[in-house]
C-alpha positions as MATLAB code, in Angstrom:
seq = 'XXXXXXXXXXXXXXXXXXXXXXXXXXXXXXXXXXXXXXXXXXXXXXXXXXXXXXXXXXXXXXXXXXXXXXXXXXXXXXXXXXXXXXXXXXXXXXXXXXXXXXXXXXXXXXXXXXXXXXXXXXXXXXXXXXXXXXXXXXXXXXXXXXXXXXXXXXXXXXXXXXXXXXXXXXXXXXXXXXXXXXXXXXXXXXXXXXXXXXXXXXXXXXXXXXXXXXXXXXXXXXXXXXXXXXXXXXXXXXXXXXXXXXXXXXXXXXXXXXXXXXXXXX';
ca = [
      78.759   21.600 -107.195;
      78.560   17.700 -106.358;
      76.876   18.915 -102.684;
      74.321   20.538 -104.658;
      73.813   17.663 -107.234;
      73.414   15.122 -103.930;
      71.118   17.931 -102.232;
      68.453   17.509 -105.158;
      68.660   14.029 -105.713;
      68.132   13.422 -101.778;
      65.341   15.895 -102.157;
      64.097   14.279 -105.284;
      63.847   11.028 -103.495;
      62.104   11.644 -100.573;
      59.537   13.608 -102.771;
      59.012   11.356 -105.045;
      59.330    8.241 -102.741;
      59.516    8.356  -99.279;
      56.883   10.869  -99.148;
      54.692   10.690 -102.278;
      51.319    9.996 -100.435;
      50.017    6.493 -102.263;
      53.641    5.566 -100.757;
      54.124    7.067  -97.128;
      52.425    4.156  -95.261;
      54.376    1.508  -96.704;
      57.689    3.418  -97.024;
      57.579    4.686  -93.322;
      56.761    1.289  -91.786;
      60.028    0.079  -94.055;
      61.787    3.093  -92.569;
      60.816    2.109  -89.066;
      62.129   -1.144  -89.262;
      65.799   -0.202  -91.139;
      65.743    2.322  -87.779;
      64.962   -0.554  -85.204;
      68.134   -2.617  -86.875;
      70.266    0.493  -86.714;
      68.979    1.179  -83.213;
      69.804   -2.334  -81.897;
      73.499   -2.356  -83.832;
      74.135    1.096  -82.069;
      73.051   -0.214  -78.832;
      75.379   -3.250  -79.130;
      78.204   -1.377  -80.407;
      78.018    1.188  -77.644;
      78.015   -0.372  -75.208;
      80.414   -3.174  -75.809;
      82.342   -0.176  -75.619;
      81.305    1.981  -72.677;
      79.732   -0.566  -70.356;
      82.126   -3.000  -68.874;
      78.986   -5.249  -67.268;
      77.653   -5.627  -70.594;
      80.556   -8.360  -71.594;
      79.610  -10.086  -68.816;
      75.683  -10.475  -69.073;
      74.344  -13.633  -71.151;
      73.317  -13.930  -74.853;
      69.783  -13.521  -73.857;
      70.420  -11.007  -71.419;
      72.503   -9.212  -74.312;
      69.366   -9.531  -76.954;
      67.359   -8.151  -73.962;
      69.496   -4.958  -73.538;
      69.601   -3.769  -77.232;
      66.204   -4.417  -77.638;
      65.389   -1.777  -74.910;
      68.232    0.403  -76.177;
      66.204    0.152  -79.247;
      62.636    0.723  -77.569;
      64.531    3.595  -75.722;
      65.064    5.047  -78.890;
      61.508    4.477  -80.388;
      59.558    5.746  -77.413;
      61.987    9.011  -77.355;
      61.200    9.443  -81.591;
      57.472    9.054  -80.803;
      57.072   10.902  -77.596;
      58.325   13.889  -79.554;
      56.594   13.579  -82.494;
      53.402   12.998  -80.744;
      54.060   16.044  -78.369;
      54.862   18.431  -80.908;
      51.781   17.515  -83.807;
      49.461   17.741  -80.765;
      50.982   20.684  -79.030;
      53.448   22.737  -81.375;
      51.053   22.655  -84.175;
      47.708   23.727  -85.852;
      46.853   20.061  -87.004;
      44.787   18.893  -83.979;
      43.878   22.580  -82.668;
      40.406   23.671  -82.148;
      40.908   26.872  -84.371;
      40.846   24.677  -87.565;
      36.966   23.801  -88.846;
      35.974   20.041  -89.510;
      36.431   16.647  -87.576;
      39.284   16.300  -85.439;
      38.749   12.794  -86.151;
      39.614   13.174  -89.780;
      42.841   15.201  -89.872;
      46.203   14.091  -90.761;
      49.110   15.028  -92.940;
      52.109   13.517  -94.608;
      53.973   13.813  -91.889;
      52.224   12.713  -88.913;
      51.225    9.334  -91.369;
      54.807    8.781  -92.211;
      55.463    9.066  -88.246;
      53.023    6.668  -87.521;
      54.195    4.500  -90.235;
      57.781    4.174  -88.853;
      55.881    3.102  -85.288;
      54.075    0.301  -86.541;
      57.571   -0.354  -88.214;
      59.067   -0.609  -84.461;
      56.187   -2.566  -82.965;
      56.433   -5.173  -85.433;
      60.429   -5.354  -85.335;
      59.489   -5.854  -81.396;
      56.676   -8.295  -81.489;
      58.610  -10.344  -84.044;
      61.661  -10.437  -81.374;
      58.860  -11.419  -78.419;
      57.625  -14.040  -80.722;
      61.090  -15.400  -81.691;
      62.846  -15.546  -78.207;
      59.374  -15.985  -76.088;
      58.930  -15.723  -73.051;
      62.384  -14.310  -72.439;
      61.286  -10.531  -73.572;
      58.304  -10.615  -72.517;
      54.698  -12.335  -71.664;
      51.735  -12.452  -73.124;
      50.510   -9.277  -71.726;
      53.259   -7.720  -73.938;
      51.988   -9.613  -77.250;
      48.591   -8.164  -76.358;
      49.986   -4.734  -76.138;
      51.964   -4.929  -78.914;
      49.165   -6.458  -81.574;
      46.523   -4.016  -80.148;
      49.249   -1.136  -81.183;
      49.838   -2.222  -84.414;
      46.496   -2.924  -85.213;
      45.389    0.696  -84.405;
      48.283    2.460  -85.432;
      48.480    0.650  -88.924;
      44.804    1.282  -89.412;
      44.870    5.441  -88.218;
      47.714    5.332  -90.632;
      46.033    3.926  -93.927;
      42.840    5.501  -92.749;
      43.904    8.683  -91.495;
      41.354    8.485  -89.011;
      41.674    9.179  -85.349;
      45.205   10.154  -85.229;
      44.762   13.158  -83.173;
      43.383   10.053  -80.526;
      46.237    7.620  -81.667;
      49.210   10.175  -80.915;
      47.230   10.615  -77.531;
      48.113    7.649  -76.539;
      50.982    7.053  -77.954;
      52.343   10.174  -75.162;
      52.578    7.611  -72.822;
      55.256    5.965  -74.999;
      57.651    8.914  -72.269;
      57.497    5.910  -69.521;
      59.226    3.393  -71.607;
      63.092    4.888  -71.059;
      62.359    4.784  -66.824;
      61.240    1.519  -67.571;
      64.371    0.568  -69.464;
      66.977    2.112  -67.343;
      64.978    0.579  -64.523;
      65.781   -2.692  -65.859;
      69.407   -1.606  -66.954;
      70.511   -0.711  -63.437;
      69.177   -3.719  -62.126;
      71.237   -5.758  -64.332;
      74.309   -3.209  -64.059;
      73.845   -4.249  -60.139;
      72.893   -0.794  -59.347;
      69.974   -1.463  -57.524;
      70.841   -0.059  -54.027;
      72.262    3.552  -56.411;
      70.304    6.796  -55.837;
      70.242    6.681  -59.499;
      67.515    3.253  -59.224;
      66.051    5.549  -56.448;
      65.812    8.068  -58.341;
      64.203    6.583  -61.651;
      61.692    4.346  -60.027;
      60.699    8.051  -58.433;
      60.355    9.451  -61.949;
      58.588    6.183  -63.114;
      56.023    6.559  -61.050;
      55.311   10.210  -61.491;
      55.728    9.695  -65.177;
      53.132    6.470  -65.494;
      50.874    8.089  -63.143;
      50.391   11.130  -65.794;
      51.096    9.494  -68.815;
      49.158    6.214  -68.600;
      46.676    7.634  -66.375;
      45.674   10.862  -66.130;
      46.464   11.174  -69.934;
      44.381    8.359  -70.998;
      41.679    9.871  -68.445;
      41.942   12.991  -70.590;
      41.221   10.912  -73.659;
      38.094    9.233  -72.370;
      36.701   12.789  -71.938;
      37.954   14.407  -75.040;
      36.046   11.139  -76.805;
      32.961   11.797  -74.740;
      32.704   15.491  -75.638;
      33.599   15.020  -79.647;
      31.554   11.513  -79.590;
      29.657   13.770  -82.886;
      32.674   13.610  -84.700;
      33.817    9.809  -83.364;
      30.672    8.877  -84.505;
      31.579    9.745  -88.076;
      34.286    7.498  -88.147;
      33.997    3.925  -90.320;
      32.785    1.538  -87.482;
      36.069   -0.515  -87.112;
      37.682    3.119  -86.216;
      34.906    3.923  -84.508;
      35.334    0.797  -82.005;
      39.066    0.607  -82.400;
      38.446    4.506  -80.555;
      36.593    2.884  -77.389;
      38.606   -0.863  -76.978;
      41.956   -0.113  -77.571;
      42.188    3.145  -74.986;
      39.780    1.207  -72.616;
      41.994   -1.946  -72.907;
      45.837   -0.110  -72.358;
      44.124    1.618  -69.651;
      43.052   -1.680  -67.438;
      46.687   -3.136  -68.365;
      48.300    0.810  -67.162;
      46.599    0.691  -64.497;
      47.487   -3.110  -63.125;
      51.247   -2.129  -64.304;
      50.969    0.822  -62.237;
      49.734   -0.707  -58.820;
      52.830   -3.074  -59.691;
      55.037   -0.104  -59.444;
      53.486    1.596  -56.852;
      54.333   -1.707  -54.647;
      57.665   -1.515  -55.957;
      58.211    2.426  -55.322;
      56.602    1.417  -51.783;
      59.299   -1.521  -51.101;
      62.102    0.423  -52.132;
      61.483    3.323  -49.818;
      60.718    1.320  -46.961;
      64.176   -0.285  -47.621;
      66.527    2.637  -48.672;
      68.882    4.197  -45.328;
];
């Protein structure tokens, strides 16, 4: 009888709350950073526990590791939740009439909501510990994210374009265990071998064949872009065109490094 009681109430609250639609934009980004806290606690807690080498790394180094433990954990969240609204269901298909451009629902804005939630738990840790998590190429990714994210979310505009992107969000655990084995002193494993191998393949379709898909899908539905209030409208062409450039000089870096490693590995 009390299980039923807290059933109702829990379902009572995120009806009336965490969901009610004047409230899903500012509830999810709340969300997303209460997740990012729990994310980095988890990380910490781990693997204090099951990593030996993480006693031994430095404070930074420490505040480096659970943050990607915690971007690990984002970019897995979003990856799926992009992947199935674009693939698994009707909400961006072409069998549904009216703008693509336009379409949203409760909850692919709540999703987005808990993103901008991470991006701004992450740009506020790059701005308090800068440069020691990362550059300002990494400011400039992050601000351009929120930016666009936050404003597909309150708009609902362009989130079938916005979740496009936001695919590439599968390179970001390579990336991370890249980093962890290097620190681990795994470098010369087949596991480092092995990642950097799936980095590549992953960027290469991700962050650049993906985004090359976008750039058509925008060119043949430019009717329906067009439609869009003007700061979506150019948030559509700079943001994509921008990420793109900054993939694509990230990605000659890896290829160097994929490259390097080979040529070294017995």
């Amino acid at each position: 009888m009390a299980m039923t009681v807290y059933k109702y109430q829990a379902q009572a609250l995120m009806r009336d709350y965490l969901l009610a639609d004047p409230l899903v934009p500012y509830t999810s980004v709340l969300v997303g950073i209460v997740l990012c806290k729990m994310a980095y606690d988890l990380t910490r807690i781990l693997s204090s526990f099951y990593f030996k080498v993480y006693s031994s790394l430095t404070k930074i180094q420490r505040v480096e590791w659970n943050n990607r433990g915690m971007s690990s954990v984002h970019a897995i969240f979003i990856t799926a939740i992009s992947l199935y609204l674009v693939i698994s269901t009707d909400l961006f298909s072409d069998r549904l009439k009216g703008p693509i451009t336009f379409r949203n629902s409760i909850i692919s804005t709540f999703a987005l909501g808990v993103s901008v939630g991470y991006f701004i738990s992450d740009l506020a840790m790059i701005f308090w510990l800068y440069p020691s998590l990362g550059g300002l190429e990494y400011i400039l990714h992050h601000i351009l994210s929120v930016v666009a994210i936050a404003y597909t979310m309150l708009s609902g505009e362009g989130q079938f374009y916005t979740y496009m992107i936001l695919i590439s969000e599968t390179t970001t655990p390579e990336i991370n265990l890249r980093w962890f084995l290097d620190t681990a002193g795994l470098k010369k494993s087949n596991a480092y071998l092995v990642n950097g191998i799936l980095m590549f393949v992953a960027w290469l379709v991700a962050r650049i064949l993906l985004f090359m898909y976008v750039f058509y899908h925008i060119y043949f539905h430019y009717s329906q872009v067009v439609q869009m209030h003007a700061f979506g409208y150019y948030l559509t062409f700079v943001v994509p065109s921008v990420l793109f450039v900054m993939n694509t000089m990230w990605f000659m870096k890896i290829l160097k490094g994929v490259k390097k490693t080979l040529s070294k590995w017995p």
